[in-house]
N, C-alpha and C positions, 0 to 999 in steps of 0.2 A: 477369477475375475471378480472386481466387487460388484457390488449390489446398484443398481440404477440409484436406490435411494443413495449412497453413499457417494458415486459419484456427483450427482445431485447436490447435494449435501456440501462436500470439496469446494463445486464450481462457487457455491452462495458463499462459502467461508472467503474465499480467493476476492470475489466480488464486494463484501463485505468490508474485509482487509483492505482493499482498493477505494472505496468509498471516504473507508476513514481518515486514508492519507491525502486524500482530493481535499478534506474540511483543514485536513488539519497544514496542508499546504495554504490554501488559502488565508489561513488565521496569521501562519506566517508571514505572509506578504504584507498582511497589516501592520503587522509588529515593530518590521524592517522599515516599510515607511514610514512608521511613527520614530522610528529612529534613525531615519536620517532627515528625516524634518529637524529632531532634536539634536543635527549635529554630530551624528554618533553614527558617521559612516560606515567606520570599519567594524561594529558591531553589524550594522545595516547589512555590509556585504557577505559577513557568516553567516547571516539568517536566511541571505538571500542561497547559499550554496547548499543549505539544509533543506530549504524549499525545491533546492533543481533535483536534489537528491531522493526527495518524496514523490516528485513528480515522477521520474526514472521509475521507481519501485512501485508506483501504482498502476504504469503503466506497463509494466513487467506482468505483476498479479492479474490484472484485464485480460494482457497475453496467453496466459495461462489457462484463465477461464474460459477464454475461446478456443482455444487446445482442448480441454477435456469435453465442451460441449460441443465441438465437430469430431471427437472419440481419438483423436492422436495422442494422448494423454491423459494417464489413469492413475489412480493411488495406486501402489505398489504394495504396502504391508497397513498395520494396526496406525491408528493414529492416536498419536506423542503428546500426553498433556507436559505443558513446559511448567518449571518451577514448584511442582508436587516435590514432596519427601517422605 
């Protein structure tokens, strides 16, 4: 079973990961209106499906964290640095 601190740990990365996509959704949304102000709908409306798509996934991660912090949901093994060699 892991460590309080670890799960701990998890929830704030999960919650983190969530955070970022909430800004960087909203940056989106700016972008998309700045380009369909300029005309440049069908750009507008890819940025708009990139935004639904972060939204989904932040609200996924959230899901998540309230899973592991009411204990239905736990790390499982070691945690995986990505893109090391």
């Amino acid at each position: 079973m892991p460590s309080s601190k670890a799960i701990q740990e998890l929830q704030a990365d999960l919650l983190g990961a969530a955070s970022d996509l909430r800004w960087a959704a909203k940056e989106l949304l700016r972008v998309a209106e700045r380009l369909s102000l300029a005309g440049n709908d069908a750009d507008a409306q890819t940025v708009m499906r990139l935004t639904m798509n972060f939204c989904g996934n932040q609200e996924r991660l959230e899901a998540y964290a309230d899973e592991i912090k009411t204990g239905r949901l736990m790390r499982a093994g070691p945690a995986v640095s990505v893109g090391s060699s």
